[in-house]
N, C-alpha and C positions, 0 to 999 in steps of 0.2 A: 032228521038231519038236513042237512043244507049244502046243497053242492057248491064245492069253492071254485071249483076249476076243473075247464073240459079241456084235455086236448094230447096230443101224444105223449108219454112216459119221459120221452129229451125234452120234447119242450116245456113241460110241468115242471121237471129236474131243474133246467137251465132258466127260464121264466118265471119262477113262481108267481101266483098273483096275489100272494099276501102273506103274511108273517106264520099263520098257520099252516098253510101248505110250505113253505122255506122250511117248518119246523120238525115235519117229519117226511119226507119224500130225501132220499138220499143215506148212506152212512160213512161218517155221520152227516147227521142235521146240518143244514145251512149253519154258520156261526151267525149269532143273532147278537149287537149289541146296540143298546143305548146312548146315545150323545146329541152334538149341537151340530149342525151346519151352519157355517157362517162364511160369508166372503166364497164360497167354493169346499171350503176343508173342513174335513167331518173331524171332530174332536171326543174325546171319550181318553178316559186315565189310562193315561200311558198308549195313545193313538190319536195318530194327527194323520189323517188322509184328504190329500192335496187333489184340486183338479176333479172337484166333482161339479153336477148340474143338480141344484133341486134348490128350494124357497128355504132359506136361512130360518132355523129354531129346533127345535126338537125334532129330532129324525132318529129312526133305527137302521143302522145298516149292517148289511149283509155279505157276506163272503163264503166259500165253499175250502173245506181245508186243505185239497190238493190244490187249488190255483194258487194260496198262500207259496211263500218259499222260504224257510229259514235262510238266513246270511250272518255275514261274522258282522258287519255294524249298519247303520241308517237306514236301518227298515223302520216303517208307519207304525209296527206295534217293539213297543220294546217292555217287556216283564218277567219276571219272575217263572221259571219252570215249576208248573202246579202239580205237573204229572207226567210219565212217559211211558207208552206202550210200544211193544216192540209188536210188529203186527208179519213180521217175515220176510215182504218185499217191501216194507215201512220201517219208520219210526212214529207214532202218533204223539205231538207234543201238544200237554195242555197249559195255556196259561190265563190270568184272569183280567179281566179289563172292563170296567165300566159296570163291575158289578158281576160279567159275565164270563161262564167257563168260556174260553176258545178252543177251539183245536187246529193245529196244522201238522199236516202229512208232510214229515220231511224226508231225506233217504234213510235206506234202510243201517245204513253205517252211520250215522247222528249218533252221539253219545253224551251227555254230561247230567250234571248231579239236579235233581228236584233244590227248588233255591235258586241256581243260578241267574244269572241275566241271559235272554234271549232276545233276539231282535227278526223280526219278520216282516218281510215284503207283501203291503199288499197294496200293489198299484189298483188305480183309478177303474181301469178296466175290468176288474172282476168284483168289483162290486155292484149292490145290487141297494138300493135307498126302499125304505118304507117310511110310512105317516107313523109318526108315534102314536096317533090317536086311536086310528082304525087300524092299525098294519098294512093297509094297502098298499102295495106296489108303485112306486112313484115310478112317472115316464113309461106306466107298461103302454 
């Protein structure tokens, strides 16, 4: 084995230093998706997020499902409901984008049909950029 990452359990959580550790530290998982950077705005089907810092090309970025927030319009991701759990003091929604399951934790009163359209908030700030190549942590 190979150690990826030393350091306290928040800041592993909240830092990860590469697409592996993002991939299982947390539940769930870091959301992990594929797309471009370009000009600042991470791109990927059906997600356009504005107002990032990293070298324009292939990037994978990151987000954690509670920092997400569903809204009724002009959130970054907008798709298709894949899936929904009801978790108690949640609603877990999944949707697919760039290839990849998502998930955001929305409240626990959230209700509507698998199919529908949903639209989700995920500002600039909780995101988290990797190298598409290595997964590495961009700007740790």
């Amino acid at each position: 084995g190979v150690v990826q990452q030393v350091g306290t359990p928040v800041d592993i959580y909240d830092n990860p230093a590469n697409t592996f550790v993002a991939s299982f530290i947390g539940n769930p998982a870091m959301n992990l998706v594929d797309g471009t950077l370009k000009g600042g705005t991470f791109e990927a089907e059906g997600l356009s997020v504005p107002g990032l810092s990293g070298p324009d090309g292939p990037i994978t970025l990151g987000f954690r499902a509670e920092d997400a927030e569903v809204v009724d319009a002009g959130g970054q991701l907008n798709s298709a409901v894949y899936a929904m759990e009801l978790l108690g003091d949640a609603t877990m929604v999944s949707v697919r984008s760039g290839g990849a399951l998502l998930s955001v934790k929305a409240n626990k009163e959230y209700r509507t049909e698998i199919g529908n359209a949903v639209s989700v908030s995920i500002p600039a700030s909780i995101c988290h950029l990797f190298d598409a190549k290595d997964g590495a942590r961009l700007g740790a």
